[in-house]
Residue, then its C-alpha position, 0 to 999 in steps of 0.5 A: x082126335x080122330x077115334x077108330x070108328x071115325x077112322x073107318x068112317x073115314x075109310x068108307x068115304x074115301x074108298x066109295x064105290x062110284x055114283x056114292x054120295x055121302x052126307x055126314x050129320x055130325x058135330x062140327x069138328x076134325x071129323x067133319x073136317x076130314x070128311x069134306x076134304x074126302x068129298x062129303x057133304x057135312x050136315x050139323x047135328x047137336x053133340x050127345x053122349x050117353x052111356x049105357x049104364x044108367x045115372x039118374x042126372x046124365x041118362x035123362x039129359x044124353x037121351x034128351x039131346x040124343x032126341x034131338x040129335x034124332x029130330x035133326x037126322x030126320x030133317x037132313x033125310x027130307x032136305x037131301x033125299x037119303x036113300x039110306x041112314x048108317x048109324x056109325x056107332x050103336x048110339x048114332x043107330x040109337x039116335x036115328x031110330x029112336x025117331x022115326x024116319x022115312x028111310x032104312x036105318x043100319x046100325x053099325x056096332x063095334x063094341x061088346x054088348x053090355x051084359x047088364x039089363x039097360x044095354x040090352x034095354x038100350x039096344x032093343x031098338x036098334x035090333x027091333x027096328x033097324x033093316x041090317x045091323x054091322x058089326x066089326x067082328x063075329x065076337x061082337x056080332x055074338x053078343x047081340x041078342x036075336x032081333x029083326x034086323x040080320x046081322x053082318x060082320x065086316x072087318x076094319x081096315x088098315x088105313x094103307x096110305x097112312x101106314x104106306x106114308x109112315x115108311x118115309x120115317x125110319x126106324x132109327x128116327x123115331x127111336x132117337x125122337x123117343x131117347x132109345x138105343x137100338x138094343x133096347x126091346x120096345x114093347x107098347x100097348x096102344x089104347x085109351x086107357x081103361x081098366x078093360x084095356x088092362x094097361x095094369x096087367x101089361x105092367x105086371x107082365x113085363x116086371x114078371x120077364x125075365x130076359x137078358x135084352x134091356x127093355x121099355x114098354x111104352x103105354x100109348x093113349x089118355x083117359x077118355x071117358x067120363x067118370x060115370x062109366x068108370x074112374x078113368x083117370x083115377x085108373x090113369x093115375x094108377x097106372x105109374x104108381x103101379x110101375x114103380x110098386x113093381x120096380x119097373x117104373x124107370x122102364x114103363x113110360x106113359x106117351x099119352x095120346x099120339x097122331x104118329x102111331x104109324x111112325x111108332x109101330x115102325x120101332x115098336x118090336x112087340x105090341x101087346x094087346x091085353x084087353x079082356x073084353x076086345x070086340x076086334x082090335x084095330x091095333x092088332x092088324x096095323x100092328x102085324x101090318x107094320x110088322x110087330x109080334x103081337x101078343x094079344x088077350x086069346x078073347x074076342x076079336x084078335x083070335x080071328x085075326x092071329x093065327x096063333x104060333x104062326x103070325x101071332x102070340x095068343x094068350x088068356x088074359x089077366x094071367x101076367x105070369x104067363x105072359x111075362x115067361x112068353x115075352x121074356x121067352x120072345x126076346x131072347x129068340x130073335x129068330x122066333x120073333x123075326x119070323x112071326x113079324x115077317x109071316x104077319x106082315x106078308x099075310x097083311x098086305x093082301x087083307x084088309x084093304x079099304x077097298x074091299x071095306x067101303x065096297x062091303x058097308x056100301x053093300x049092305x047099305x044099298x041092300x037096305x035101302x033097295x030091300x035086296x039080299x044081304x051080302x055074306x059075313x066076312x068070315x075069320x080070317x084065323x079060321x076060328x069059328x064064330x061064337x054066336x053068343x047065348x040066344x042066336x041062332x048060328x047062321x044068323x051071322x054068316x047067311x045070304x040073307x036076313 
């Protein structure tokens, strides 16, 4: 399974500017895989996970093989003269930083900065000793606390030839492959399932509707993280058992984890986004690509995409009431909801293109490695201005340079 960082990933090696050579230290393993398909040289680094809230058997071992992850990186830098390292998650910048090395190190950061005191604690050295810090949206941007290292948002990019090539399949196909009639409304969430994803008050939401158009909604994603961050899959479990507590659960159906997802979004009528701790949301912009309504949680990073009322709904999260009377309210306007998806798709098809993505890494990477100026932050494409988070001054987001 390709994760959304390794699909951006991806994008940045496809889309590279000319005279661009890649090497990726990763695992072997699909990644890799697809990355030399894409022209990359694949170097092998041993595996590592460590979460960044501490446990007294996992932290010691993750920090161990994260050394030697580090031990290794070191080594791919000398044997094939890198001018410069990305660290594509904020545990890869940790890996290269936490050993010393003889190039520039940016760190890429795509998830919300943990509150507690061993995020902070774990972050400090990307902060303190990377030359630029990525991060995918100002919301997530906002979270970090004030460091050496300048720091630039770059939005994700919608994957055009995959979605482009998901057109071939049409609507009414992927409707029977799925057992729906035209007249039902398929509403979807689509995300690993979490307790922060909040699956559960997508649930409570649409058993609160009240509409007159028979309805499914459809819960996308797996478990993915071990117990020790969370009980994943005790909150997986839970997720059915909640449905049919609610009476809805003839009508709330758990696909799993899926490779068709630009075939899906092509049925999908509204994608519902009800995270409460989303850094940007992938799935918001292929949503309103494919041409969804997306509700999604007013938090984070889908307010600087949606422009709410216009190509959008936003709404507080954790309030199923209120979203079950503006979704019911959504499918018994089918003019209202034509217009959104019409107004969103358009305004997509000339953003977030890959291009302009893997131009935009690329050039903070060469400015690290030469020493130049950083490049501008992507400013919000809804217009809402950035919060920059408790402890950081303003224009360290959007600057010319550090």
């Amino acid at each position: 399974m390709i994760a959304g960082s390794e699909r951006s990933l991806l994008a940045a090696i496809e889309h590279r500017p000319d005279g661009v050579e890649v090497v990726l230290a990763a695992p072997a393993g699909p990644l890799a895989e697809r990355a030399v398909a894409l022209g990359a040289v694949h170097r092998e680094v041993p595996l590592f996970d460590v979460s960044f809230r501490p446990h007294p058997v996992d932290t010691p071992r993750g920090i161990a093989a994260m050394l030697r992850a580090g031990r290794e990186i070191r080594r791919i830098v000398s044997r094939d003269r890198i001018d410069v390292i990305v660290g594509n998650t904020a545990r890869a910048a940790l890996a290269a930083v936490l050993v010393p090395q003889r190039v520039p190190v940016v760190g890429y950061t795509r998830e919300h900065l943990p509150s507690g005191p061993a995020g902070r604690l774990a972050h400090a050295p990307i902060l303190r000793r990377c030359a630029a810090i990525v991060a995918n949206s100002h919301s997530t941007a906002g979270t970090l606390p004030a460091g050496r290292a300048p720091v630039r948002v770059i939005y994700n990019a919608v994957d055009r030839a995959r979605f482009e090539q998901a057109a071939s399949v049409s609507e009414a196909e992927v409707r029977r492959g799925l057992g729906v009639d035209d007249d039902t409304a398929l509403l979807a969430v689509i995300a690993y399932l979490a307790p922060k994803k909040a699956q559960d008050d997508a649930i409570r939401s649409v058993a609160a509707m009240k509409t007159e158009r028979p309805w499914q909604l459809l819960l996308v994603g797996e478990a993915m993280f071990p117990k020790g961050r969370f009980d994943a899959d005790g909150y997986a479990a839970g997720l059915p058992r909640l449905a049919e507590e609610l009476g809805v659960g003839d009508r709330v159906r758990l696909l799993g984890q899926r490779e068709d997802v630009p075939e899906l979004l092509r049925a999908i009528d509204v994608l519902l986004v009800p995270s409460w701790s989303e850094p940007f949301g992938r799935t918001v912009i292929e949503g309103m690509w494919s041409g969804c309504v997306v509700v999604a949680a007013d938090t984070g990073g889908p307010p600087e995409v949606i422009r709410d009322g216009e190509d959008g709904i936003l709404l507080p999260p954790r309030s199923p009431e209120r979203w079950g009377r503006e979704l019911g309210a959504l499918l018994d306007d089918g003019e209202r909801a034509e217009r959104l998806a019409t107004t969103a798709a358009d305004a997509l098809r000339s953003s977030f293109e890959p291009r302009r993505y893997a131009a935009a890494v690329m050039a903070v990477a060469r400015a690290a490695a030469e020493g130049g100026p950083m490049p501008a932050s992507e400013p919000a494409r809804s217009g809402t201005p950035a919060d920059p988070g408790p402890g950081r001054r303003p224009d360290r987001l959007g600057s010319g340079g550090p």
